[in-house]
N, C-alpha and C positions, 0 to 999 in steps of 0.2 A: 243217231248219236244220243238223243235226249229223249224218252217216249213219256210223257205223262199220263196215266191210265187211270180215270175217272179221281182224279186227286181232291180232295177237301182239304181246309184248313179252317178248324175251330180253337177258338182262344176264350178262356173264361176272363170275365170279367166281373168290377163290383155287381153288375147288375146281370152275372148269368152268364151261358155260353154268346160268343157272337162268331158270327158265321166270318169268314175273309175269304177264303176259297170253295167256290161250287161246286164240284164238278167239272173238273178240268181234263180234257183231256187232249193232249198234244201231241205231234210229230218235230221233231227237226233236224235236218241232215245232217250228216256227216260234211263239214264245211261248207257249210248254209251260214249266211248273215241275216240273222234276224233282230228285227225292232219290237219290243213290247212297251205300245203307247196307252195311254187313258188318262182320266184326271185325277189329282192327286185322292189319296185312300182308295183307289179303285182295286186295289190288291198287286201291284202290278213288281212294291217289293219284296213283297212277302210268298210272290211265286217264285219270283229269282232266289229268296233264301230255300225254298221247298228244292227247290233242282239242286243246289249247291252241297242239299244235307244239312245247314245250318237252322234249321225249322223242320221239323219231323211234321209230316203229311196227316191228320189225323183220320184220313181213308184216299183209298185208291193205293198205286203204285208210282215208285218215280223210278227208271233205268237208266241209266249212265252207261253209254257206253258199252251196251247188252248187258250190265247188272243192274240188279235190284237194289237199289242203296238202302231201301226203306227196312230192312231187314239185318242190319247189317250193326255190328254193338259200334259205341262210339268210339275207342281206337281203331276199329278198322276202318271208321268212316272216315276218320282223319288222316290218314294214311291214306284213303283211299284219293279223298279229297286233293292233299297234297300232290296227288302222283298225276290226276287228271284235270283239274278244275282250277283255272286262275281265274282270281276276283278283282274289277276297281272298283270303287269306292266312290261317292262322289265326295265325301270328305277325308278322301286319300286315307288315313287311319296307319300315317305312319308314329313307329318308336321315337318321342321326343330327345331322347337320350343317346341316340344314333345318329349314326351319319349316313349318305344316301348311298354308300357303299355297304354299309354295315345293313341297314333296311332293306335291300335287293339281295346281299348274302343270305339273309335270316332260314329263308324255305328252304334253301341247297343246304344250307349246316343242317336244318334236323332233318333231311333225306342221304345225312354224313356222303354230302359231296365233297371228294378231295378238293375238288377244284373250285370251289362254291363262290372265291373270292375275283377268280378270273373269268366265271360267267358274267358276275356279278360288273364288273366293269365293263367288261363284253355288252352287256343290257345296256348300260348308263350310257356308253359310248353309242349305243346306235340312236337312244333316246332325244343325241346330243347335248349328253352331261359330262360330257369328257372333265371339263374344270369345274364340276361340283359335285366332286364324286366323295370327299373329304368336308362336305359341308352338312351341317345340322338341318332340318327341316323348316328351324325356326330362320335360317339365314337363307332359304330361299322364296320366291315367290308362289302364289299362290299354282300357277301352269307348271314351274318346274318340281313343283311337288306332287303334281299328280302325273309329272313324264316319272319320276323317279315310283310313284305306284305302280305305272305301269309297264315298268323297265321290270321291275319284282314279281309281275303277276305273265310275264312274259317270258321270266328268264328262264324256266326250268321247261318252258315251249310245252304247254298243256295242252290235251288235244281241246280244251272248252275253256273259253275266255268270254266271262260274265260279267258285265259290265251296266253299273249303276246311278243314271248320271253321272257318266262323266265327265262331262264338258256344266255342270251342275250352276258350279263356285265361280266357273271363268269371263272371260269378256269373249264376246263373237270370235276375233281374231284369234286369242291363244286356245281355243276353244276347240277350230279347225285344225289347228295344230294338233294336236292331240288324237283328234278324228281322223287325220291322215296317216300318223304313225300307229296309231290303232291296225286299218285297214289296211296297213300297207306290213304290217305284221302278220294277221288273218290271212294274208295272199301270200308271203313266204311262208307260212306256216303249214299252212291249209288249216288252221285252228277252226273250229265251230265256235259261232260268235254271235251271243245274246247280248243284248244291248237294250236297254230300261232307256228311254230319251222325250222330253216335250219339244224336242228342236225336230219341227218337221222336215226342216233338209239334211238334215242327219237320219234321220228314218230311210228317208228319200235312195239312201247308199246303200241301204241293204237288200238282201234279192227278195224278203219277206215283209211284211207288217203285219201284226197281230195286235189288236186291239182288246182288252180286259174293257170292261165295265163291272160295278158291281160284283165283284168275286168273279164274274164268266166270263169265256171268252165270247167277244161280240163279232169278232172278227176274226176271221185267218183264212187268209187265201192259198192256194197251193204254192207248192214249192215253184217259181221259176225263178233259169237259168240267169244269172248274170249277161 
């Protein structure tokens, strides 16, 4: 579902090119749970932005889904993006002006889904936001703001759900919350599920770990089965 092929990522700065991605190159199933851990700047978001499209590779390849996204002008990425790839957040990165109805509609209206507004319920309700489906961002808590991200990044059912800390901002308990209707999404879905985490027993649930160091990967073991 995801191939990375010998991928770099360089970014100038005041003081010149600096490296962030080495040489990457990755496998991950078609409805694989994988964790990509290491310590903070180890590159580990700036690969998740490389797979998503949202950071152009400056070498190798990145496929999605047997295409080549790296090739590809930026409305068709976004389009393309839209059609396959849900993102969280770990600062959720909802519209302050919106309601958590109106925030989970957004992607179905520009994919001009008739129905964008009864998915969109449909999402919040299994999220269990059924009574804050009319409520602004700033009127909920910190966990039902990231169920209402993840209710938006779920509802159009993407085959790849990219996930960046998110249990990040929460307390242990609403944390697990999250991580259980995550995974329990992934498994109605069969969604393929990357996942950025320092909570080792959140890694723990995936049938992978990959570990980044320094722009590379330091680790990745094969795919086993759940």
């Amino acid at each position: 579902m995801i191939t990375l092929d010998h991928v770099s990522l360089g970014l100038t700065g005041p003081h010149g090119l600096v490296s962030i991605l080495e040489d990457i190159s990755l496998i991950v199933n078609r409805g694989e749970k994988v964790s990509l851990v290491g310590q903070s700047g180890s590159g580990k978001t700036s690969l998740l932005m490389v797979m998503a499209g949202l950071e152009q590779a400056s070498g190798g390849s990145v496929s999605i889904d047997g295409r080549d996204i790296t090739s590809l002008s930026e409305d068709a990425l976004a389009a393309f993006r839209r059609d396959t790839i849900g993102i969280v957040f770990q600062n959720f990165h909802l519209i302050p002006t919106m309601t958590a109805l109106e925030n989970v509609a957004v992607p179905m209206e520009f994919a001009r889904r008739a129905d964008a507004f009864a998915q969109a319920k449909d999402a919040l309700v299994a999220v269990g936001l059924a009574h804050r489906i009319d409520h602004f961002p700033s009127q909920l808590s910190g966990g039902e703001q990231q169920r209402v991200a993840l209710a938006r990044a779920a509802a159009m059912q993407p085959k790849i759900l990219l996930a960046d800390e998110p249990t990040g901002n929460l307390d242990q308990e609403t944390g697990q919350q999250i991580v259980s209707l995550m995974l329990d999404m992934q498994k109605r879905y069969g969604t393929t599920l990357l996942l950025i985490t320092h909570d080792k027993t959140l890694a723990a649930q995936c049938d992978r770990i990959v570990t980044i160091s320094d722009g590379k990967i330091a680790s990745s073991p094969s795919h086993a089965a759940a």
